[in-house]
PyMOL Python script that loads the backbone (N, CA, C, O; Angstrom):
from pymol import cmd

cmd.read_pdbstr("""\
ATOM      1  N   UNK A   1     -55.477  25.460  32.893  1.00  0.00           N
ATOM      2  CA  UNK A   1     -55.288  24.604  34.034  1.00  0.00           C
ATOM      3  C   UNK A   1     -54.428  23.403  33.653  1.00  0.00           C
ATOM      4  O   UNK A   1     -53.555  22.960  34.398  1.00  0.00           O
ATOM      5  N   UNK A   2     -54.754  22.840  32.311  1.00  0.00           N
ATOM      6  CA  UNK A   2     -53.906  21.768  32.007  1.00  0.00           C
ATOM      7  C   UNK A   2     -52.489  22.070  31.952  1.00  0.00           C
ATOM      8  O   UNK A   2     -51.582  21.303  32.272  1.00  0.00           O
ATOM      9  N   UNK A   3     -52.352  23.542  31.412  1.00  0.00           N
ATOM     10  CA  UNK A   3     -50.575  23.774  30.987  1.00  0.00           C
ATOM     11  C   UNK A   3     -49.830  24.071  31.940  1.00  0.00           C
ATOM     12  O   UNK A   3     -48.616  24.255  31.844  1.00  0.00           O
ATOM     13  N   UNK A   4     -50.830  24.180  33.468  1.00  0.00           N
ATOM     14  CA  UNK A   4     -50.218  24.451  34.826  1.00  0.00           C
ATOM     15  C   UNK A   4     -49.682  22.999  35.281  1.00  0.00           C
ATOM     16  O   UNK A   4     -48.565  22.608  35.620  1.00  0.00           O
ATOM     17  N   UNK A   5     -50.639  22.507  35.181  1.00  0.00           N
ATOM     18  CA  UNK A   5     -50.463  21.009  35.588  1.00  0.00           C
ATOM     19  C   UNK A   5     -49.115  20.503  35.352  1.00  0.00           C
ATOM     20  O   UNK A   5     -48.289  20.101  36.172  1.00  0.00           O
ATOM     21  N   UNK A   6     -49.026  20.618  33.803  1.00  0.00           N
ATOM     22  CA  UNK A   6     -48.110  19.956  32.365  1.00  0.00           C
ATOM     23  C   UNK A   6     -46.520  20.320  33.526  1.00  0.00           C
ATOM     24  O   UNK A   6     -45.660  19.630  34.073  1.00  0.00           O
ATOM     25  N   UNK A   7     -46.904  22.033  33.412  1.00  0.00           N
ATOM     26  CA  UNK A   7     -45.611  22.438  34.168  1.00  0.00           C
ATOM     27  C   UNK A   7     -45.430  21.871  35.512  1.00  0.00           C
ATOM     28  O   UNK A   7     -44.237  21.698  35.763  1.00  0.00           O
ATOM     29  N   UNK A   8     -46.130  21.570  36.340  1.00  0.00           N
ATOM     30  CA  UNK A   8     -45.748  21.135  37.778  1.00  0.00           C
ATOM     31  C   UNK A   8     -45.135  19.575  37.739  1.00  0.00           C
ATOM     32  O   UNK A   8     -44.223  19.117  38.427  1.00  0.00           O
ATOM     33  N   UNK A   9     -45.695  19.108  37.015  1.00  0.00           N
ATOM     34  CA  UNK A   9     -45.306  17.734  36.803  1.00  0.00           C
ATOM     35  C   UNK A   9     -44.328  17.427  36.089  1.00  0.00           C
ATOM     36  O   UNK A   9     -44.102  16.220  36.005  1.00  0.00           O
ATOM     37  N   UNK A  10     -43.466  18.324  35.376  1.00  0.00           N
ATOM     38  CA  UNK A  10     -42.164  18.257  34.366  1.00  0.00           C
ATOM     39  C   UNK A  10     -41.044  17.922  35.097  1.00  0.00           C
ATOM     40  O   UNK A  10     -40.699  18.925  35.720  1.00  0.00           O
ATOM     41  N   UNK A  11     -40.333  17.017  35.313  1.00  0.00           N
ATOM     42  CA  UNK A  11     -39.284  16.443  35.842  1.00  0.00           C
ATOM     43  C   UNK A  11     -38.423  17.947  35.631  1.00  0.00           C
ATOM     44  O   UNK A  11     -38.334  18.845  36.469  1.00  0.00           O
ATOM     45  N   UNK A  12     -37.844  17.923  34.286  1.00  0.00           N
ATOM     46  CA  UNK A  12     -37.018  18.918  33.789  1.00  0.00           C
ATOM     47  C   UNK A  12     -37.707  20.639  34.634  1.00  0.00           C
ATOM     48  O   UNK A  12     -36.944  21.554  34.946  1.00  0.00           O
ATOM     49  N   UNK A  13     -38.645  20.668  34.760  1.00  0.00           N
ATOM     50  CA  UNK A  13     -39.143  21.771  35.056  1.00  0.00           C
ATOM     51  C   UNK A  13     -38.415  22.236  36.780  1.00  0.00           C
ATOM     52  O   UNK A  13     -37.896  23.266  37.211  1.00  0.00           O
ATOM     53  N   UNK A  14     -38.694  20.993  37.334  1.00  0.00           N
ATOM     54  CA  UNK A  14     -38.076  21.441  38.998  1.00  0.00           C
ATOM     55  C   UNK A  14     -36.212  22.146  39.244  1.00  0.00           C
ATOM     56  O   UNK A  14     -35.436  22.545  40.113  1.00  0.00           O
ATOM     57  N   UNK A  15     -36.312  21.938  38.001  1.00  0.00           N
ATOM     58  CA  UNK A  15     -34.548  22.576  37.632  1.00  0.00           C
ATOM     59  C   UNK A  15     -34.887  23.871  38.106  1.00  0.00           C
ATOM     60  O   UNK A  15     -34.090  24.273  38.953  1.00  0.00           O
ATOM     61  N   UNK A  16     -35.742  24.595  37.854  1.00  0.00           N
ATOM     62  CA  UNK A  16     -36.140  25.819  37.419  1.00  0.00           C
ATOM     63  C   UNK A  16     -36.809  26.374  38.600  1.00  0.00           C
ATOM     64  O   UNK A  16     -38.019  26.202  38.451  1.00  0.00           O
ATOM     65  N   UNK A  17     -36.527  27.022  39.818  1.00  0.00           N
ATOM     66  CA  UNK A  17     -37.451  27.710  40.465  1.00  0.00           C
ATOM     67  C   UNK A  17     -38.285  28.541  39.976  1.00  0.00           C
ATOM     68  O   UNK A  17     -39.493  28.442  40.192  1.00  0.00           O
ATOM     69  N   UNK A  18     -37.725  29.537  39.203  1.00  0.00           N
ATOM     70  CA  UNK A  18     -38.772  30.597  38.465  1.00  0.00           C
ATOM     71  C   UNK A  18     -39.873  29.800  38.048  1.00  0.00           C
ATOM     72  O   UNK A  18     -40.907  29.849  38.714  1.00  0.00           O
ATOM     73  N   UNK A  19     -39.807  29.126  37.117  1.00  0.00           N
ATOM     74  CA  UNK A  19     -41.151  28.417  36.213  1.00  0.00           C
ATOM     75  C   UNK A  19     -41.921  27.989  37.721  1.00  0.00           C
ATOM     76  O   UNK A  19     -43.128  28.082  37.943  1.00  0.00           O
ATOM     77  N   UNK A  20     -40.918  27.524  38.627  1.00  0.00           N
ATOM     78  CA  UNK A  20     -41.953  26.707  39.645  1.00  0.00           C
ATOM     79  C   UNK A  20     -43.100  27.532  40.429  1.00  0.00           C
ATOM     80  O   UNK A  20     -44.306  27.283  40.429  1.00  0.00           O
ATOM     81  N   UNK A  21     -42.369  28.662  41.152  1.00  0.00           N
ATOM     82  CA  UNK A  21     -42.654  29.447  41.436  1.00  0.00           C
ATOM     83  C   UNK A  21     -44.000  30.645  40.920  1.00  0.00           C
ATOM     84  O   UNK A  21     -44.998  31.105  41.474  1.00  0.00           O
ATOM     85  N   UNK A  22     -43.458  30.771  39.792  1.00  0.00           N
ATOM     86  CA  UNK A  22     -44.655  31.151  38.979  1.00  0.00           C
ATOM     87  C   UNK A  22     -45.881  30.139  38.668  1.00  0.00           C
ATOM     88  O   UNK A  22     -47.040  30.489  38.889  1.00  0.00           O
ATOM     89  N   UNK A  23     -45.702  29.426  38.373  1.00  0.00           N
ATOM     90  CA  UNK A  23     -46.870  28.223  38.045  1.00  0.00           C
ATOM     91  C   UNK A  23     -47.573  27.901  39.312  1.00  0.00           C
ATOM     92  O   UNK A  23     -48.719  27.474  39.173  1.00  0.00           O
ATOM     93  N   UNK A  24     -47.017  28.043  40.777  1.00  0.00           N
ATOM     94  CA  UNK A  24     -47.486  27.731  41.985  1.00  0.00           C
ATOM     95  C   UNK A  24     -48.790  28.759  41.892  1.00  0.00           C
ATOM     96  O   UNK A  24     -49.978  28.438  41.910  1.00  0.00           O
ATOM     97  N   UNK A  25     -48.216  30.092  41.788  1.00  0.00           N
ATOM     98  CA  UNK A  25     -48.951  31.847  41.717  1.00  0.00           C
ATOM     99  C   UNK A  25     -49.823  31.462  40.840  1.00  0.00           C
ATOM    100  O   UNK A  25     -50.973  31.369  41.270  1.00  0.00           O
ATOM    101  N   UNK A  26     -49.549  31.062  39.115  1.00  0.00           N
ATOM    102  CA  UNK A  26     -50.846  31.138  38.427  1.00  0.00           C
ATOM    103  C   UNK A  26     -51.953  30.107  38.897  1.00  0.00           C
ATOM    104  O   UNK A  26     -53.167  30.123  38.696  1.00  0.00           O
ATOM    105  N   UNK A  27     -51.182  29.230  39.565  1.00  0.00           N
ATOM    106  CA  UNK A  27     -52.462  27.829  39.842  1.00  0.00           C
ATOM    107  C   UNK A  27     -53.179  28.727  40.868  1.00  0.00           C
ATOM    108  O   UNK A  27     -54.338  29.071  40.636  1.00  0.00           O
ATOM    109  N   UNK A  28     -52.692  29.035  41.739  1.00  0.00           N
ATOM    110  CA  UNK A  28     -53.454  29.654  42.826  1.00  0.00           C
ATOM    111  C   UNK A  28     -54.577  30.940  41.961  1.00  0.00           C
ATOM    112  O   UNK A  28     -55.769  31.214  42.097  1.00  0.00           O
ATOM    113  N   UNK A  29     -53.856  31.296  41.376  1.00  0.00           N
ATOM    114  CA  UNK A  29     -54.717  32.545  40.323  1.00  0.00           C
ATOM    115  C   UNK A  29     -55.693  31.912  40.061  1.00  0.00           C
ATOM    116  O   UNK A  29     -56.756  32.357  40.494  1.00  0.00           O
ATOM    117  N   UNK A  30     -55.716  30.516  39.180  1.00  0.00           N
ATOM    118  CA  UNK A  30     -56.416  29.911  38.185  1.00  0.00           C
ATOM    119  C   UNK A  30     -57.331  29.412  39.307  1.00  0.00           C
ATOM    120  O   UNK A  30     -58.455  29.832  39.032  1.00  0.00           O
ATOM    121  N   UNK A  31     -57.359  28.828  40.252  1.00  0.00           N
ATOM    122  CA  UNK A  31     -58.668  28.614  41.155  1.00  0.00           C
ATOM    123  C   UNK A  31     -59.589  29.231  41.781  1.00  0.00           C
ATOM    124  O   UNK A  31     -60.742  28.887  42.040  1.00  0.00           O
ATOM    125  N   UNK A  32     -58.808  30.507  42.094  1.00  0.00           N
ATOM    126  CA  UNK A  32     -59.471  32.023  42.640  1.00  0.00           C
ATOM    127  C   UNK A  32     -60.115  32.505  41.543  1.00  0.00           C
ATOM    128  O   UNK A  32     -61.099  33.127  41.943  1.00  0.00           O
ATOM    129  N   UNK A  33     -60.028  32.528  40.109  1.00  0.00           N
ATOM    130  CA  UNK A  33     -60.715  33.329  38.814  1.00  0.00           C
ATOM    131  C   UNK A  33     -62.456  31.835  38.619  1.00  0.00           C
ATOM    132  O   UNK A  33     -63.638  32.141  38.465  1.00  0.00           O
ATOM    133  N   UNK A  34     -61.932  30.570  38.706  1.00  0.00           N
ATOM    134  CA  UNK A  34     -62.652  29.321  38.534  1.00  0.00           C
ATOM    135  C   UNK A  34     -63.702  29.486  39.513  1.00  0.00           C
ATOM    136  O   UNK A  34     -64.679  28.781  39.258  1.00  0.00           O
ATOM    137  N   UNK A  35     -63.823  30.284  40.684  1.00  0.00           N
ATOM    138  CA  UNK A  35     -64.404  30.537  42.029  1.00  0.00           C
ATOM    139  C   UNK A  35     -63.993  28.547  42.554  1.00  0.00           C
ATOM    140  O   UNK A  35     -64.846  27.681  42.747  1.00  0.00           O
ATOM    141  N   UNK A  36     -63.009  28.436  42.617  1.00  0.00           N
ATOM    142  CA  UNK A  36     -62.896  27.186  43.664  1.00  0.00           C
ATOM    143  C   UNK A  36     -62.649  27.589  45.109  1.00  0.00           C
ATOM    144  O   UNK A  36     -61.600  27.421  45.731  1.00  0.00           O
ATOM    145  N   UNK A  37     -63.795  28.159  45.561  1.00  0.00           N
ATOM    146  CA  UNK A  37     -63.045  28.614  46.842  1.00  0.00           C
ATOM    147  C   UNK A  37     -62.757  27.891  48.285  1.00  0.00           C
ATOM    148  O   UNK A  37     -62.375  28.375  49.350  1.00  0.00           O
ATOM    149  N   UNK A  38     -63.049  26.696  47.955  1.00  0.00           N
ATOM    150  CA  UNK A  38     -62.558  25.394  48.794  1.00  0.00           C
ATOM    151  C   UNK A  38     -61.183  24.995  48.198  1.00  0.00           C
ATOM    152  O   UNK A  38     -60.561  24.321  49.019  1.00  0.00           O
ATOM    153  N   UNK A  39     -60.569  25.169  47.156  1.00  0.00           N
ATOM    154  CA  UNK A  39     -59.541  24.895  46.857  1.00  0.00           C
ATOM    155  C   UNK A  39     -58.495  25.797  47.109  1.00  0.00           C
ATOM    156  O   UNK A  39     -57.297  25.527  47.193  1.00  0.00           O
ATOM    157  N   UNK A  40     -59.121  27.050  47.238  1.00  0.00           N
ATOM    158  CA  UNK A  40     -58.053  28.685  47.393  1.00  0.00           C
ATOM    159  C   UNK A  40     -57.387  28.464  48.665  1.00  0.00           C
ATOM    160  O   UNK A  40     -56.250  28.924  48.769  1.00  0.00           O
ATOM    161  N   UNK A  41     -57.860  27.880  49.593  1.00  0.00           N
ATOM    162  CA  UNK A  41     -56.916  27.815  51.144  1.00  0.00           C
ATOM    163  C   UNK A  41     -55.760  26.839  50.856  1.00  0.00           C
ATOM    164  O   UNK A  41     -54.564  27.081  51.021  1.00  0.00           O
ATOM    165  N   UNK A  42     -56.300  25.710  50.403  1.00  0.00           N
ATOM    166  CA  UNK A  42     -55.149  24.647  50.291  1.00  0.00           C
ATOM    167  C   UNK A  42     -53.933  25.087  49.342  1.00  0.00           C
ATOM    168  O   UNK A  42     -52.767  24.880  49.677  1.00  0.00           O
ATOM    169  N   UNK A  43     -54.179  25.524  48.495  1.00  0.00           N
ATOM    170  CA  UNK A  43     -53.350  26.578  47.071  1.00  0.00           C
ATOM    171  C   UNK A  43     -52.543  27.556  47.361  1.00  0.00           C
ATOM    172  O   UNK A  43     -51.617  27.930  46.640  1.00  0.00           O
ATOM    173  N   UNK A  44     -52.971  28.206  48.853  1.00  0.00           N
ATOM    174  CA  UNK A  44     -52.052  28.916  49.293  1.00  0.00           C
ATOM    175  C   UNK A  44     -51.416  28.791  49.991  1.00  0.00           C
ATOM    176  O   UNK A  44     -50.398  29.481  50.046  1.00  0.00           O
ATOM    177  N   UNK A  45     -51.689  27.870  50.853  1.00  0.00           N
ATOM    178  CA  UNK A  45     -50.996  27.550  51.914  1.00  0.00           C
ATOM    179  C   UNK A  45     -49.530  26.469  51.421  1.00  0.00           C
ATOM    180  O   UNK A  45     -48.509  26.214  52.059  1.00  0.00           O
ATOM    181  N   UNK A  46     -50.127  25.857  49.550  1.00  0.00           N
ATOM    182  CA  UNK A  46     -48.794  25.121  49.302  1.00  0.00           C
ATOM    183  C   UNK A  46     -48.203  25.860  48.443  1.00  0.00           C
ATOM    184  O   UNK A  46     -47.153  25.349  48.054  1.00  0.00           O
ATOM    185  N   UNK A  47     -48.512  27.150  47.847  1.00  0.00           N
ATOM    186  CA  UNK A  47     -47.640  28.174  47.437  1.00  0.00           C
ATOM    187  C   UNK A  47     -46.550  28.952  48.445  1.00  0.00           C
ATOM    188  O   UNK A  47     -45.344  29.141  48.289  1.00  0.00           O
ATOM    189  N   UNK A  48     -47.466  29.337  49.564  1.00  0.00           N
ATOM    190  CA  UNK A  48     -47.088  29.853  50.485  1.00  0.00           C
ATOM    191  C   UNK A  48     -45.340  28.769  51.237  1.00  0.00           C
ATOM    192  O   UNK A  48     -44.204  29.104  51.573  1.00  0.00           O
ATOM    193  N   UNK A  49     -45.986  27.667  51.180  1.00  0.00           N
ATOM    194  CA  UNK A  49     -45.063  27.255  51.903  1.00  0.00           C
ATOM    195  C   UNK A  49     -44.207  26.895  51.086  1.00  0.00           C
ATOM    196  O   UNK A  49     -43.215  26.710  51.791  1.00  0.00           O
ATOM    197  N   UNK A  50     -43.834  26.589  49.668  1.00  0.00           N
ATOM    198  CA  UNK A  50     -42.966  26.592  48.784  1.00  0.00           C
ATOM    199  C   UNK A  50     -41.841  27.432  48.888  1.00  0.00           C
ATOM    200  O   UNK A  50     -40.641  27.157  48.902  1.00  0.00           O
ATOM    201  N   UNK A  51     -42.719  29.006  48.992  1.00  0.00           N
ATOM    202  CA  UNK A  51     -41.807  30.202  49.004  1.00  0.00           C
ATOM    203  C   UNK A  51     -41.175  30.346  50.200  1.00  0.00           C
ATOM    204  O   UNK A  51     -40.042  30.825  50.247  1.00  0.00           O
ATOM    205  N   UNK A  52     -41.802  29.970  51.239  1.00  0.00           N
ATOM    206  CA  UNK A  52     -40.379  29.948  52.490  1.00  0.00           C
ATOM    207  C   UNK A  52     -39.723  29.334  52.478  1.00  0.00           C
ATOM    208  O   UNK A  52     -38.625  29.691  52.905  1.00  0.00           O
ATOM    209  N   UNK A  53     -39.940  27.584  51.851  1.00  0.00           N
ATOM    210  CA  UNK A  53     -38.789  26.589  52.016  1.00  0.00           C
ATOM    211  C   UNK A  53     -37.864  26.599  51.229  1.00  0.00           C
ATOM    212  O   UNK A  53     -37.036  25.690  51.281  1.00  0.00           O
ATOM    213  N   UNK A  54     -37.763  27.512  50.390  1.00  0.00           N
ATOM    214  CA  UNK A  54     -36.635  27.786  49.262  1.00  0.00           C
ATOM    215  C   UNK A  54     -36.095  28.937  49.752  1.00  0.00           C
ATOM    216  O   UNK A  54     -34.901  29.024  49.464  1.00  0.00           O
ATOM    217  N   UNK A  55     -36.596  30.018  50.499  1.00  0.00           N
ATOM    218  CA  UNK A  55     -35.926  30.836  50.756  1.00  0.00           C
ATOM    219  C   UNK A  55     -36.032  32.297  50.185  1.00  0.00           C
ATOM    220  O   UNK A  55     -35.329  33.246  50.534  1.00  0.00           O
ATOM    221  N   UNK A  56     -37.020  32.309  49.258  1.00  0.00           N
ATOM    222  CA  UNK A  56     -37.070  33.659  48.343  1.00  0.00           C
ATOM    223  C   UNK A  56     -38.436  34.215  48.287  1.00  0.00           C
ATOM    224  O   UNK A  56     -39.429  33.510  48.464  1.00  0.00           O
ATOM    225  N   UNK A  57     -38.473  35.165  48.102  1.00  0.00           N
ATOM    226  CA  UNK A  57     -40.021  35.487  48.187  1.00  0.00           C
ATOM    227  C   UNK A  57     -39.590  37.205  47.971  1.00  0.00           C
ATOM    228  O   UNK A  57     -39.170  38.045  48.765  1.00  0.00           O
ATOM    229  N   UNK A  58     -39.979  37.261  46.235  1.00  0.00           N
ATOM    230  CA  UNK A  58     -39.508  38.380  46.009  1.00  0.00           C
ATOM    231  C   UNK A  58     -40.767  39.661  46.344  1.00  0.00           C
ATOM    232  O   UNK A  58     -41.818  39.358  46.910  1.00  0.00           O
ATOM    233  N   UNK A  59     -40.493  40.939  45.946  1.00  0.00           N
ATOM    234  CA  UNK A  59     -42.071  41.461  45.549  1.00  0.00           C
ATOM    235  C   UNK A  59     -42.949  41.331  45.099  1.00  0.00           C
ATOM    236  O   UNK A  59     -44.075  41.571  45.534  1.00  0.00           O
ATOM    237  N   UNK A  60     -42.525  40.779  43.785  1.00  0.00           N
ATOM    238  CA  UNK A  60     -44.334  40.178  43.143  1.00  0.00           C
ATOM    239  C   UNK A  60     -44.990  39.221  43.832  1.00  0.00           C
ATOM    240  O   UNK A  60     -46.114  39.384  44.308  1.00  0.00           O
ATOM    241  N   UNK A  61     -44.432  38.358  43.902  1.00  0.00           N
ATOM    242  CA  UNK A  61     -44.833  36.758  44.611  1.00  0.00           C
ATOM    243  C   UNK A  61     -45.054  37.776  46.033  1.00  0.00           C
ATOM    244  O   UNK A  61     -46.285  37.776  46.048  1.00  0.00           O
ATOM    245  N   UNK A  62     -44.716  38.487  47.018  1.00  0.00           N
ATOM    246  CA  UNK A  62     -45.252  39.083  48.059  1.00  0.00           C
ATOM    247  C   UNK A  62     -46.778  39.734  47.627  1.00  0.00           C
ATOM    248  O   UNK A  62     -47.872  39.629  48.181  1.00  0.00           O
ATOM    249  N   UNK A  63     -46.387  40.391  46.492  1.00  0.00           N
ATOM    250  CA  UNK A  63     -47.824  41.379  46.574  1.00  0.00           C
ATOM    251  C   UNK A  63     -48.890  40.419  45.894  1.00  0.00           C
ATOM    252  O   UNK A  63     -49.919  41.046  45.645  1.00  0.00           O
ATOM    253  N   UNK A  64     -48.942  39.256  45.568  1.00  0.00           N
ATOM    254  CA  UNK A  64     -49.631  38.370  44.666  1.00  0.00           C
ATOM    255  C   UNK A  64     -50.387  38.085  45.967  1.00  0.00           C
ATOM    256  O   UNK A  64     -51.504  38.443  46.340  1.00  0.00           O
ATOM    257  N   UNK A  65     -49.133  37.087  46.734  1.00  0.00           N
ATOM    258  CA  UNK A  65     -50.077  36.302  48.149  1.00  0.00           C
ATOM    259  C   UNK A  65     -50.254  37.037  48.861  1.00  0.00           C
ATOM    260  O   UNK A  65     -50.830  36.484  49.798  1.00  0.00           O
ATOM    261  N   UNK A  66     -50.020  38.787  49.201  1.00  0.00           N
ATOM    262  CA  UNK A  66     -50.867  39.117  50.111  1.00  0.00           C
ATOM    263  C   UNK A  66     -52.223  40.291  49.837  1.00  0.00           C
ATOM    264  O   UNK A  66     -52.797  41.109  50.557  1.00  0.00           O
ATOM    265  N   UNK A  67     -52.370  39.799  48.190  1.00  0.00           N
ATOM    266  CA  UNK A  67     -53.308  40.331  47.522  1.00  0.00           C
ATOM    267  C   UNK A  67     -54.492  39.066  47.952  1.00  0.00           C
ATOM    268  O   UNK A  67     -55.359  39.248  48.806  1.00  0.00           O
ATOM    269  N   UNK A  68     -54.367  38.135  47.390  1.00  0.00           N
ATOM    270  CA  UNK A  68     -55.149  36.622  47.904  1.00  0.00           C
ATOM    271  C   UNK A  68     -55.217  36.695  49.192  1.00  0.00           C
ATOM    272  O   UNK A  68     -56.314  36.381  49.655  1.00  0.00           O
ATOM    273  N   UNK A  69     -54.587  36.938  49.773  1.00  0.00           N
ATOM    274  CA  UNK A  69     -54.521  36.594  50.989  1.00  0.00           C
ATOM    275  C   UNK A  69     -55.937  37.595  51.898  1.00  0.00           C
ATOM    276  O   UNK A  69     -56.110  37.458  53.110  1.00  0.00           O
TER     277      UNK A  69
END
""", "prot")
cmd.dss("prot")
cmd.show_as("cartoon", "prot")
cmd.util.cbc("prot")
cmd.orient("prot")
């Protein structure tokens, strides 16, 4: 959870959609495995909306959030 964090918060990191992107997916992972399940709606809904406002939303990242989902 910390090295998710580390990554979201990296100035240098927002260069990078991939890393972002992915780290959005594992955080959301990492709360769903933690049973935070008051936290799982909010997690997806700002993963979720990440991936439309950029524009991409490949297969994995599809079959991830509509596995959670």
């Amino acid at each position: 959870m910390n090295f998710t964090n580390t990554l979201w918060n990296d100035v240098e990191m927002h260069k990078s959609e991939d890393i972002h992107c992915f780290t959005q997916l594992l955080n959301l992972i990492i709360h769903l495995e933690l049973g935070n399940r008051s936290l799982v709606p909010l997690m997806f809904n700002l993963a979720q909306r990440y991936l439309t406002g950029i524009n991409r939303v490949y297969k994995l990242e599809k079959m991830v959030m509509n596995f959670i989902h």
